[in-house]
Every structure is written in structure tokens, then in C-alpha cells.
Backbone as a ProteinNet text record, in pm:
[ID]
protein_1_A
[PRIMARY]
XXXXXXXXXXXXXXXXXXXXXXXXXXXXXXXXXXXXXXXXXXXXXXXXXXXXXXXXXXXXXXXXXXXXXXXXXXXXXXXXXXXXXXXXXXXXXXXXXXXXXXXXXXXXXXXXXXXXXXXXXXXXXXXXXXXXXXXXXXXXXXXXXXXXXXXXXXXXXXXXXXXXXXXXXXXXXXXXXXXXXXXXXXXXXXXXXXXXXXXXXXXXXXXXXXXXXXXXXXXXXXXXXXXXXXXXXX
[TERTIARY]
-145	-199.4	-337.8	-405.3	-529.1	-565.2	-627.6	-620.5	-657.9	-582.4	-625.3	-723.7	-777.2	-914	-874.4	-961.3	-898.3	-858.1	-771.8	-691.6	-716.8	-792.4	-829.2	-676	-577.5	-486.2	-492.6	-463.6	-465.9	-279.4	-189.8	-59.6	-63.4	20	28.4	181.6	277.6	410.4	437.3	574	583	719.1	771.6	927.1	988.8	1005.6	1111.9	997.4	1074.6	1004.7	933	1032.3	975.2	825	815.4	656	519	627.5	499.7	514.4	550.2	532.1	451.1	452.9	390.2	205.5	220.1	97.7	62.2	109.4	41.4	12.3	74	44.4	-117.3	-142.5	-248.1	-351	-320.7	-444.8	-470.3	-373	-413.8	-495.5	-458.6	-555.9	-720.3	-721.1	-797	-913.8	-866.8	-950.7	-955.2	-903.9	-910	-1067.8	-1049.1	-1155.9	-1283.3	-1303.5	-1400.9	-1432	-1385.3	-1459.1	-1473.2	-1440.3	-1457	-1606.3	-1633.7	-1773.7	-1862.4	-1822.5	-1919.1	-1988.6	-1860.6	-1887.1	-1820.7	-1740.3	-1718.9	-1585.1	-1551.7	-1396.4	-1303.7	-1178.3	-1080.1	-1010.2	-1010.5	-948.8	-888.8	-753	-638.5	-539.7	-515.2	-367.7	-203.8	-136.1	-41	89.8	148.7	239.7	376.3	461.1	579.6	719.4	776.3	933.7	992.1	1077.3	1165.2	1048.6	1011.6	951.2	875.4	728.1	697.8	692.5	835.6	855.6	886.4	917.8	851.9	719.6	655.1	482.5	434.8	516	443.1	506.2	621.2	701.6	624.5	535.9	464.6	356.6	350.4	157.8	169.9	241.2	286.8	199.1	236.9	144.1	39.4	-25.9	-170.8	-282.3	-343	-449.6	-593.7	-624.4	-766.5	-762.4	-892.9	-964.5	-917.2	-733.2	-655.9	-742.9	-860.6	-910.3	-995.1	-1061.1	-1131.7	-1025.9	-923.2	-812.6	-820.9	-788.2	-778.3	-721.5	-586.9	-454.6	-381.7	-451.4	-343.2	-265.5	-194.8	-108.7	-118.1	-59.8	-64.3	-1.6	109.9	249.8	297.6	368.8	460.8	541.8	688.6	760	775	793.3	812.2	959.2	977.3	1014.8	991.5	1043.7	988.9	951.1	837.3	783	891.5	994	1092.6	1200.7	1197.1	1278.9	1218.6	1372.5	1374.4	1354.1	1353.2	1288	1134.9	1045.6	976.8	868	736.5	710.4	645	588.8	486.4	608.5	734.7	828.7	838.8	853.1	926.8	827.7	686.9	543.2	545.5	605.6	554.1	664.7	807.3	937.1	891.6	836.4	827.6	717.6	628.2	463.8	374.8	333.8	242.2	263.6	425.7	443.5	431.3	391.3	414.1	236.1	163.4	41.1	-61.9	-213.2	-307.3	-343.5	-342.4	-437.5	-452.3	-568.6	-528.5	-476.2	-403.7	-320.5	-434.5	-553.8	-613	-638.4	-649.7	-683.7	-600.2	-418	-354.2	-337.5	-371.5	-347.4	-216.4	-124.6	23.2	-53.8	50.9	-4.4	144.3	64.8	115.9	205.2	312	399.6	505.3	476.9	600.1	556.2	437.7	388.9	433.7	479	473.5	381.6	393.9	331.5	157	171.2	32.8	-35.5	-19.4	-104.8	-125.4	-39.3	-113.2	-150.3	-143	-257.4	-393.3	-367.7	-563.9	-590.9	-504.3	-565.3	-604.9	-483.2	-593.7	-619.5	-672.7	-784.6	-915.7	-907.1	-1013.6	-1072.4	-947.3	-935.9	-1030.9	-1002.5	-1025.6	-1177.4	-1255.5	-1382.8	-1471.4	-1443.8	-1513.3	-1489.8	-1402.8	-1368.8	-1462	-1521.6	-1577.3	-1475.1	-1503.5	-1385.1	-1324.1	-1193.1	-1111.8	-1117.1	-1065.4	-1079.1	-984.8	-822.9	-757.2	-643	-615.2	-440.1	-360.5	-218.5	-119.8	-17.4	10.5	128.3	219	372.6	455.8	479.2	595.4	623.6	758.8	822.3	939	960.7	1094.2	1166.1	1118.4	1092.5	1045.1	868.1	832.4	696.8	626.1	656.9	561.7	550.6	399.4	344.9	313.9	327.2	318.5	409.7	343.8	469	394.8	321.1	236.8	393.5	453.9	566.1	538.4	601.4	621.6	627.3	552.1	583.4	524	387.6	346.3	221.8	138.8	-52.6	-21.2	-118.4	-127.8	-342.7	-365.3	-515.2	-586.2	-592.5	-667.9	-827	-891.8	-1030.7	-1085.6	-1238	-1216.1	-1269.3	-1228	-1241.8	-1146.2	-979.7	-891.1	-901.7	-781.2	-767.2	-784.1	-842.5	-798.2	-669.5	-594.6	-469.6	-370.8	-280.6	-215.8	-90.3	-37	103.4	190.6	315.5	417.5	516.1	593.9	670.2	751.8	918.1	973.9	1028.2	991.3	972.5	1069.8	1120.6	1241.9	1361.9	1304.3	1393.3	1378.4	1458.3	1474.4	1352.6	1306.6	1320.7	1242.5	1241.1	1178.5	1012.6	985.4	876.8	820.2	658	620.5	411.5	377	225.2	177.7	53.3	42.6	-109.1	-182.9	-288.8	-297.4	-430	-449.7	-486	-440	-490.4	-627.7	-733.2	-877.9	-916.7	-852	-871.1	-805.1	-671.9	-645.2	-738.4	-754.1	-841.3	-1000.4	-1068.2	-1128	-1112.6	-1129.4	-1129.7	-1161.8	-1212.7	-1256.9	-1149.9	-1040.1	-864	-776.9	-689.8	-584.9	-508	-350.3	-241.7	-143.9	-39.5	84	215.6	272.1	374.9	523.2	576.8	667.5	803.6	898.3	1034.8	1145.6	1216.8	1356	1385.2	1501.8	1527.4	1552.9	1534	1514.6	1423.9	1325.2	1166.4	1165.3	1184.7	1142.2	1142.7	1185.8	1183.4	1025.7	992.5	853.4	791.9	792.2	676.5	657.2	771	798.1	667.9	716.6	608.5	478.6	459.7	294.7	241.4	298.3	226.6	226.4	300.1	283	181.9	170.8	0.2	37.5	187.2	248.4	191.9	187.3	123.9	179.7	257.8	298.6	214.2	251.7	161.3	98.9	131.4	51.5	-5.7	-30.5	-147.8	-273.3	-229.9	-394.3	-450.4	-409.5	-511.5	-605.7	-716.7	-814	-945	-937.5	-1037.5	-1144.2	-1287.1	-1392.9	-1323.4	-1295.5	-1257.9	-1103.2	-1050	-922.3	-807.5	-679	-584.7	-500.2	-481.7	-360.5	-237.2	-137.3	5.8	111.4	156.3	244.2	386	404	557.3	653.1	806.1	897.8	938.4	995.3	1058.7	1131.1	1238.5	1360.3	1311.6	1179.2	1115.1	1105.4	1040.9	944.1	1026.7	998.6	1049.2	1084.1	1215.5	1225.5	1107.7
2332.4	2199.6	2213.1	2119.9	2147.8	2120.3	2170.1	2152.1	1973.2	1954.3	1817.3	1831.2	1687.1	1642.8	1633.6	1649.9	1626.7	1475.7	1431.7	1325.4	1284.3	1196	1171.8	1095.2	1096.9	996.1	992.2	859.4	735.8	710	728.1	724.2	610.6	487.5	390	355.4	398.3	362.3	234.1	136.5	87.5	53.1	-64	-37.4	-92.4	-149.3	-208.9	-259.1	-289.3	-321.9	-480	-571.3	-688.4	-661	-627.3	-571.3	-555.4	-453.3	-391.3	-487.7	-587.5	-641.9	-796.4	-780.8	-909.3	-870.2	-738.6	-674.5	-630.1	-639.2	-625.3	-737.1	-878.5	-973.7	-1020.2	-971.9	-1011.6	-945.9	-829.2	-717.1	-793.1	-807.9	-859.9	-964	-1064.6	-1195.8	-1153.4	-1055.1	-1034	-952.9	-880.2	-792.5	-918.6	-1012.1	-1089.9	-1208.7	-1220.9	-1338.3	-1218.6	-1120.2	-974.7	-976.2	-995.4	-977.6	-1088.1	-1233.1	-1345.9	-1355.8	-1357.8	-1355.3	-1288.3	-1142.3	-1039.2	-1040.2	-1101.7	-1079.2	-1219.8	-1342.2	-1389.7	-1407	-1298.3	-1232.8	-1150.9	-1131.3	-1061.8	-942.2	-860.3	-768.9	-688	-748.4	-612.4	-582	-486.9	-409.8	-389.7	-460.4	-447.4	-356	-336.7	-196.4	-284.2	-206.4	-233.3	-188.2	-204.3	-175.8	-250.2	-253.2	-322.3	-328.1	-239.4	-219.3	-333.7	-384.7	-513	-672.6	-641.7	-819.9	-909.3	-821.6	-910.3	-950.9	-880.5	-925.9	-1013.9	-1016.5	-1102.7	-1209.1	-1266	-1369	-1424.7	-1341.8	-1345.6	-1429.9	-1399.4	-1441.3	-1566.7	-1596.7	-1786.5	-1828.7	-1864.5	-1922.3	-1856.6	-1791.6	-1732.7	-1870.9	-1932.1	-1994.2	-1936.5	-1952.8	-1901.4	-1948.2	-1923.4	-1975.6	-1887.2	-1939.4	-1808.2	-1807.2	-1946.3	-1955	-1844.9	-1756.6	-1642.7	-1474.6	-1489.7	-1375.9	-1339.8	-1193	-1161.6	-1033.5	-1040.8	-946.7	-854.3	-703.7	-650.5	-541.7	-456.2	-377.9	-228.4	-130.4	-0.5	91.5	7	55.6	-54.4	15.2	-143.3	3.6	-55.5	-65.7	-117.2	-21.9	-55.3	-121	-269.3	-337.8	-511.1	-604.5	-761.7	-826.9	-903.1	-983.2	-1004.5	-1092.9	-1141.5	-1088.2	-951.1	-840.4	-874.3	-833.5	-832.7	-721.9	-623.8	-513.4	-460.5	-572.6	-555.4	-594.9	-515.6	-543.1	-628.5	-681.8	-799.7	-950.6	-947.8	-989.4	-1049.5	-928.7	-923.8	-1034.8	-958.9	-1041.5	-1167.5	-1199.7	-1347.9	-1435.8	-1386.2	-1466.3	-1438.9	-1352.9	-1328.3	-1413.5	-1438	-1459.4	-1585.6	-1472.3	-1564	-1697.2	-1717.8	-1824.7	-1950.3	-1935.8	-2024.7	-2071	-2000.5	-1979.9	-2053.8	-2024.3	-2154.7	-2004.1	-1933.1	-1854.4	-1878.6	-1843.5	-1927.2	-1794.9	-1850	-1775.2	-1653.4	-1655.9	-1606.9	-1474	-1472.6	-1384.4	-1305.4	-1319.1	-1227.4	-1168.8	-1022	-900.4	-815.4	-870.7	-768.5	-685.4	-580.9	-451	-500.8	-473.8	-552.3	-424.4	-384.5	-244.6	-308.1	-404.7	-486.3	-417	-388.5	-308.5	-183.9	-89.2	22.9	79.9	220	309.8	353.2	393.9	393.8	275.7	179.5	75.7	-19.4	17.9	-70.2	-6.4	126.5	188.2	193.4	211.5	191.5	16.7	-72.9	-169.2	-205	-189.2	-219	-128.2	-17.5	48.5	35.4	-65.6	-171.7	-258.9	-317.7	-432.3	-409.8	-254.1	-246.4	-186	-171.1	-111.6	-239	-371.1	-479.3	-488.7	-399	-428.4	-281.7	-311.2	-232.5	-144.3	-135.6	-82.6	-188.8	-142.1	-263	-315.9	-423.4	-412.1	-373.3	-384.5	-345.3	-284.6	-142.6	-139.8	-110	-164.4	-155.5	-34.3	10.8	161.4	158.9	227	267.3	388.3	454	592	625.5	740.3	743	827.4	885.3	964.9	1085	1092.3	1265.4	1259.6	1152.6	1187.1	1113.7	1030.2	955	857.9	788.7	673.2	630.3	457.1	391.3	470.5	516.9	582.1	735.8	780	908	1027.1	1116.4	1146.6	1305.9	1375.8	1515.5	1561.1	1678	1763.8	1658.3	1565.5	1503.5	1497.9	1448.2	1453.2	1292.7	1339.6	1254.9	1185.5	1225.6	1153.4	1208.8	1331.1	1331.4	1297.4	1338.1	1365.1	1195.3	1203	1095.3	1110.6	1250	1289.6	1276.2	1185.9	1179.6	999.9	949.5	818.1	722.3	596	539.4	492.7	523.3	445.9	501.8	577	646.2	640.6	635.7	612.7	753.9	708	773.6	770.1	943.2	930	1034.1	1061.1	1074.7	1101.6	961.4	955.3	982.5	1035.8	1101	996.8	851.7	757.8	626.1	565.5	480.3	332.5	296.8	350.1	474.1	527.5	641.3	636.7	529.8	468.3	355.4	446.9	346.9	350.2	260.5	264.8	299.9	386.7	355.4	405.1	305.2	378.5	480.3	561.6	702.2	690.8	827.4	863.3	835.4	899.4	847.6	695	624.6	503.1	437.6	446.3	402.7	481.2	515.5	578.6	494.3	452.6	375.1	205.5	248.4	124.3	122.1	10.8	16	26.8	-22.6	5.3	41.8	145.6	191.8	190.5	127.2	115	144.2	264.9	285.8	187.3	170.4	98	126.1	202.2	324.9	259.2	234.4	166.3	303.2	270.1	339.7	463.3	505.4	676.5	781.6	690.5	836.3	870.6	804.7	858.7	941.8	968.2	1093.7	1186.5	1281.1	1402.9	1408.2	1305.9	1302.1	1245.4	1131.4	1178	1304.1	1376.1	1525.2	1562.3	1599.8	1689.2	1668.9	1524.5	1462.3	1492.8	1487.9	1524.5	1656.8	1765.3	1863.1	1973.7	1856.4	1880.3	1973.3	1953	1944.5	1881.5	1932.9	1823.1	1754.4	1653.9	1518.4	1454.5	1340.9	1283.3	1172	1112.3	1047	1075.2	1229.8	1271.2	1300.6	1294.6	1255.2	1126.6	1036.4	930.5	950.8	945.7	984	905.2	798	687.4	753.2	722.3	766.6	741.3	611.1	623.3	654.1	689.8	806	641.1	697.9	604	550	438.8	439.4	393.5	461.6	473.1	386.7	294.4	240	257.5	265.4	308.6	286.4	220.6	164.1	267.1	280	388.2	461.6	386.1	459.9	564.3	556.2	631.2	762	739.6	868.5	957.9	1104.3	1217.3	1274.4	1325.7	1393.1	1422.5
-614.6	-586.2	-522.7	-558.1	-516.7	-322.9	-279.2	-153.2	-86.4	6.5	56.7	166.7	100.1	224.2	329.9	422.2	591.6	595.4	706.6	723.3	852.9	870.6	1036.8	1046.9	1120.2	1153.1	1285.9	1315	1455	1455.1	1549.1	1565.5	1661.2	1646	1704	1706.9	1833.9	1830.3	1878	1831.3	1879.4	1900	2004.6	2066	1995.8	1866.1	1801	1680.5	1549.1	1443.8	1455.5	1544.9	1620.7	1645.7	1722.8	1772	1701.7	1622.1	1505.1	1412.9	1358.1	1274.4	1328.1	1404.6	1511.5	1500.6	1557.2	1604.3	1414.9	1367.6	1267.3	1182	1198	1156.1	1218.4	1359.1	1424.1	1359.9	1341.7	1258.1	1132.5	1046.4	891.7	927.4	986.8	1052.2	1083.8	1159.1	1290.1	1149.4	1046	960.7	829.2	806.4	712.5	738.1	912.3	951	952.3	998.5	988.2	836.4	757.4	612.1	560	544.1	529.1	609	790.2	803.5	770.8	754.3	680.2	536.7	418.3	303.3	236.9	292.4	175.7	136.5	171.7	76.8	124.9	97.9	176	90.3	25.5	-65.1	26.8	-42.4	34.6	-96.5	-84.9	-138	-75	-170.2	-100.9	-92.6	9.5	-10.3	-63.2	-144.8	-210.9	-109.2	-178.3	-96.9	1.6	77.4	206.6	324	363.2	490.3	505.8	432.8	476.5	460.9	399.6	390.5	514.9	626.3	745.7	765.6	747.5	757.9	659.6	564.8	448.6	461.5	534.7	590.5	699.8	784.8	889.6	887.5	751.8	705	616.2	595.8	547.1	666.9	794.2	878.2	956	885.1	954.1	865.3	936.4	947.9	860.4	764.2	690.7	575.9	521.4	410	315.1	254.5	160.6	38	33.3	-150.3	-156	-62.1	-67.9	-40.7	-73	-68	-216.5	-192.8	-344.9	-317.4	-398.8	-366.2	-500.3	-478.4	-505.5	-483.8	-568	-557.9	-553.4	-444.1	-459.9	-543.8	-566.3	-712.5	-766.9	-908.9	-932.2	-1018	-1005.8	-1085.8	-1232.1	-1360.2	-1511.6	-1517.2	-1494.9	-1526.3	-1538.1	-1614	-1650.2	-1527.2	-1545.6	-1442.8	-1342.1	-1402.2	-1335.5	-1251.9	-1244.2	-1173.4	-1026.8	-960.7	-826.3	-740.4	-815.9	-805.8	-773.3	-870	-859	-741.2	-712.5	-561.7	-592.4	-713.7	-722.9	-678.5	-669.3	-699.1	-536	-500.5	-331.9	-232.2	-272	-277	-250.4	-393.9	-411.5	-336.1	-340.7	-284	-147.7	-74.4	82.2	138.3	60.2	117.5	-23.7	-89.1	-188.4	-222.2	-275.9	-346.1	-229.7	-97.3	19.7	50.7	16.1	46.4	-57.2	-7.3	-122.9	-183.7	-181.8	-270.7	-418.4	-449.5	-607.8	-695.5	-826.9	-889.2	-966.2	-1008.4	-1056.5	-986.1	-838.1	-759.9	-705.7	-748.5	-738.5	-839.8	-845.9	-944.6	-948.7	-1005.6	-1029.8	-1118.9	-1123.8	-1234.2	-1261.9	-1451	-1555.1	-1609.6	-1541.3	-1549.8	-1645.5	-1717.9	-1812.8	-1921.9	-1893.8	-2042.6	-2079.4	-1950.9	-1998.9	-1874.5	-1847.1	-1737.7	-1826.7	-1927	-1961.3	-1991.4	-2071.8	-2044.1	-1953.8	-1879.2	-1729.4	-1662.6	-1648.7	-1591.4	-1658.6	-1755.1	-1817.6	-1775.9	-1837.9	-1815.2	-1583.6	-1539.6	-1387.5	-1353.6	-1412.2	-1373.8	-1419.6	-1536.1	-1586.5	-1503.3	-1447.9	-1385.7	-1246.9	-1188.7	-1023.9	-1056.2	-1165.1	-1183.3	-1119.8	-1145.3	-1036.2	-930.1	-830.1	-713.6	-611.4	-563	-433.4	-369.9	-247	-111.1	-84.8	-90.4	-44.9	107.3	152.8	316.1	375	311.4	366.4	296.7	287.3	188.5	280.4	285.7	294.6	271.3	286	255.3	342	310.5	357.6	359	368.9	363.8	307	239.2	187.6	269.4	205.9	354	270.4	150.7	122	113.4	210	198.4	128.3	32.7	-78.4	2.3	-92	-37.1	-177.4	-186.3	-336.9	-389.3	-553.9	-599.8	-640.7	-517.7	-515.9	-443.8	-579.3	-523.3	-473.6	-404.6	-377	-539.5	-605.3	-754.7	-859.8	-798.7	-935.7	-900.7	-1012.7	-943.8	-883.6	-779.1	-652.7	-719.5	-806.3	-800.7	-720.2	-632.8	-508.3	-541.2	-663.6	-665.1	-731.9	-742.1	-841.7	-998.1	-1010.1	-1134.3	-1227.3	-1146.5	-1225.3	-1238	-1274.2	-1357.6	-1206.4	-1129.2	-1059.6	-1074.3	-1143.2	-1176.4	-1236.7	-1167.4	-1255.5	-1328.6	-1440	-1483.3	-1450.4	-1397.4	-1290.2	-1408.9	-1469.8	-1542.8	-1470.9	-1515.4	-1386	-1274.3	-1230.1	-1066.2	-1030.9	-899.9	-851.9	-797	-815.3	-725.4	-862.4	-870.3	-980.4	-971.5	-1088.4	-1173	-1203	-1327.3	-1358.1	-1383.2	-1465.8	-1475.6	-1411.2	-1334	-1265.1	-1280.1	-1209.9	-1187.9	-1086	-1003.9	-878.4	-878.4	-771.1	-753.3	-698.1	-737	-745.6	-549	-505.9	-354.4	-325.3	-407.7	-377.1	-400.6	-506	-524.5	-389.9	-333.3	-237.3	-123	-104	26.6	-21.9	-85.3	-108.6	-40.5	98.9	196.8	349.8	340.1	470.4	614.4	594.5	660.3	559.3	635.2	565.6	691.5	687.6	771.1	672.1	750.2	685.8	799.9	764.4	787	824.9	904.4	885.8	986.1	949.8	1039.4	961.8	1070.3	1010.7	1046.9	1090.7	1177	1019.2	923.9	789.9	764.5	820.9	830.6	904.6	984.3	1118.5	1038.9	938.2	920.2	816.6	769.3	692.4	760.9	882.7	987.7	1044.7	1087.2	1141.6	1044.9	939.6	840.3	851.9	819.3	821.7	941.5	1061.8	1207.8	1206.3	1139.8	1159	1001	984.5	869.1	737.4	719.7	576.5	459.6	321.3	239.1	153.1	235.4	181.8	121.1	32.7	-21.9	31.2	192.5	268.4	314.8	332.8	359.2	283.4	163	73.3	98.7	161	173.6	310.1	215.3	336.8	343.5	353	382.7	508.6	473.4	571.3	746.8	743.7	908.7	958.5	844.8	882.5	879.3	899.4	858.2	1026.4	1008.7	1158.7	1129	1173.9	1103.3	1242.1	1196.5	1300.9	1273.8	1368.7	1346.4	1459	1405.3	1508.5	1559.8	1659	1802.3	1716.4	1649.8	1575.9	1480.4	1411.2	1291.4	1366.7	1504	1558	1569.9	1536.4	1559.6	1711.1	1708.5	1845.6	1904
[MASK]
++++++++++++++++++++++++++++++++++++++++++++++++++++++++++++++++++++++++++++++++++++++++++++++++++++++++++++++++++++++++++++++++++++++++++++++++++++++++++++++++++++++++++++++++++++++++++++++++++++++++++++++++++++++++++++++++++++++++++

């Protein structure tokens, strides 16, 4: 494997997932009104799986100008729009469908198609998009982040695809999409998102400078990883 970029990480614990999901509702706010006065616009990415559908429950009542939001995704799952499975899915039942953003400006990756053509196509798609302001990530218990797994290319350089199709993946389904590590590290914030005592043994690793695949994201001002009490390692 090719060697990874350095990883500035920022460790931010906190005493119950209550907390961190509070304190992170304030951040999404607090970096959403920061790029709205700066630029206009809010581009974030969002992380998939269980872990933050509190926050996106959170953010129904955050206060802002949602018609300048523009949202999308770090993975998706190869299955129909309409799957519950899917994170564009979880998304929209937790958060979106409650909100003004307009429909145009949320970007699902179109994984109904198939793992290769939706990766070429939003990696079409993300060639108009700059640095993002903010992505979203979680963590698996063997280390992956999106659907960047342990024993597959992770994208590190940007000599590979921004977008890569995931064939298979070690956890169901088999086929999936995810943006590439450098494409995600392409932002001005990167927050991982980390709850749960089956995490500790892949935080264990990541703090101890193992090369998981959350540790290829390596955004210029380094990443800050929050995480509930129960996650943290002995």
C-alpha cells in the first residue's frame, strides 16, 4: 500500500453521545453561518450509517438561509432510491425532507445505477464543486470510513478516480460508491463522528498510527474526531 500522508488529528471526548451530538449540532450551525458570510454558500458532505441521525434530527431546527445549502454524500449504497438502507434515505427521513433546501441542491449518488456508473457520473458531478466546507464521517469498527474499507484502494492520491466504485465490500451490501480519501480530505472541516464501545479497538489503532482507512483523510488543517466516553479506548 502506498504510504499515507501525515494526519494532523485534534481528539475531542465527550461524556455521553447527548453531548456530542448537541455540540456538534452547534458546530454545523456555527461553520454553516462562517461560509454563508464568507462565500454565499454552505457545501457539506454527508456521513452515512446509524451514528448521525441524531444530528440530522438536530438540524430540522437550526435557523439559516437552507436556500444556499448544498448537500452531498461520502458513500452510498448499490441499491433503489427507495431503500432504507440507503444513506441518501436515512438523510432525507432524519433531516432533509423537514427542511427548505431546495431539491436541486441535494446530490444522492445515483448507486441505483450500479457502482461504476455512478461513480463516473458524481465524479462529473463534484468537478464544479471547490473544497467542501464541511464532511461528515464516521468510523467502522475495522477502521473504515464511508465505504473506504481495510484490503481495497482507498484513492489516497489525486491521480486516482475522485469517486470510487466499491466492489466486494466486506459488510453488506457488496456493492457500493464512495468518495475517494483525497477527494474527501478536500475541505476546509473534516469531523469524524465516533459513538459506541465497538469502536474502541479502531480508535485504539488510529491513535496508535495504524493504517486504517481514517487515517488517509488528511485535509490541510488536519481532522477533529469526537467521540462518546463509551467509544474511547482503555
Amino acid at each position: 500500500m502506498k504510504q499515507l500522508p501525515t494526519q494532523i488529528c485534534r481528539w475531542h471526548p465527550y461524556p455521553d453521545a447527548l453531548s456530542l451530538f448537541a455540540q456538534a449540532t452547534d458546530a454545523v450551525t456555527r461553520l454553516a453561518r462562517q461560509a454563508l458570510e464568507q462565500r454565499g454558500t454552505f457545501h457539506v458532505v454527508l456521513a452515512g450509517g446509524n451514528t448521525p441521525r441524531s444530528l440530522y434530527e438536530k438540524l430540522r431546527a437550526v435557523e439559516t438561509d437552507w436556500s444556499a445549502w448544498h448537500i452531498y454524500y461520502g458513500d452510498e449504497r448499490c441499491l433503489p432510491p427507495g431503500d432504507a438502507e440507503r444513506n441518501s434515505f436515512m438523510a432525507d427521513e432524519a433531516w432533509l425532507n423537514h427542511v427548505a433546501i431546495p431539491r436541486p441542491q441535494i446530490h444522492p449518488i445515483p448507486a441505483e445505477r450500479g457502482a461504476i456508473e455512478a461513480a463516473r457520473d458524481y465524479a462529473a458531478l463534484l468537478r464544479e464543486v471547490d473544497a467542501f466546507d464541511l464532511v461528515l464521517l464516521g468510523l467502522g469498527e475495522d477502521g473504515h470510513t464511508a465505504s473506504l474499507f481495510p484490503g481495497h484502494d482507498w484513492g489516497i492520491g489525486p491521480e486516482t478516480p475522485a469517486v470510487l466504485a466499491v466492489h466486494a465490500a466486506p459488510k453488506p451490501p457488496p456493492e457500493r460508491v464512495s468518495l475517494s480519501a483525497w477527494r474527501l480530505s478536500r475541505a476546509r472541516q473534516v469531523i469524524f463522528l465516533v459513538t459506541g464501545a465497538a469502536k474502541r479497538r479502531a480508535l485504539a489503532d488510529w491513535h496508535d498510527g495504524k493504517p486504517i482507512p481514517a487515517r488517509a483523510i488528511t485535509p490541510p488543517d488536519g481532522v477533529d474526531i469526537w467521540i462518546e466516553r463509551d467509544a474511547m479506548p482503555a
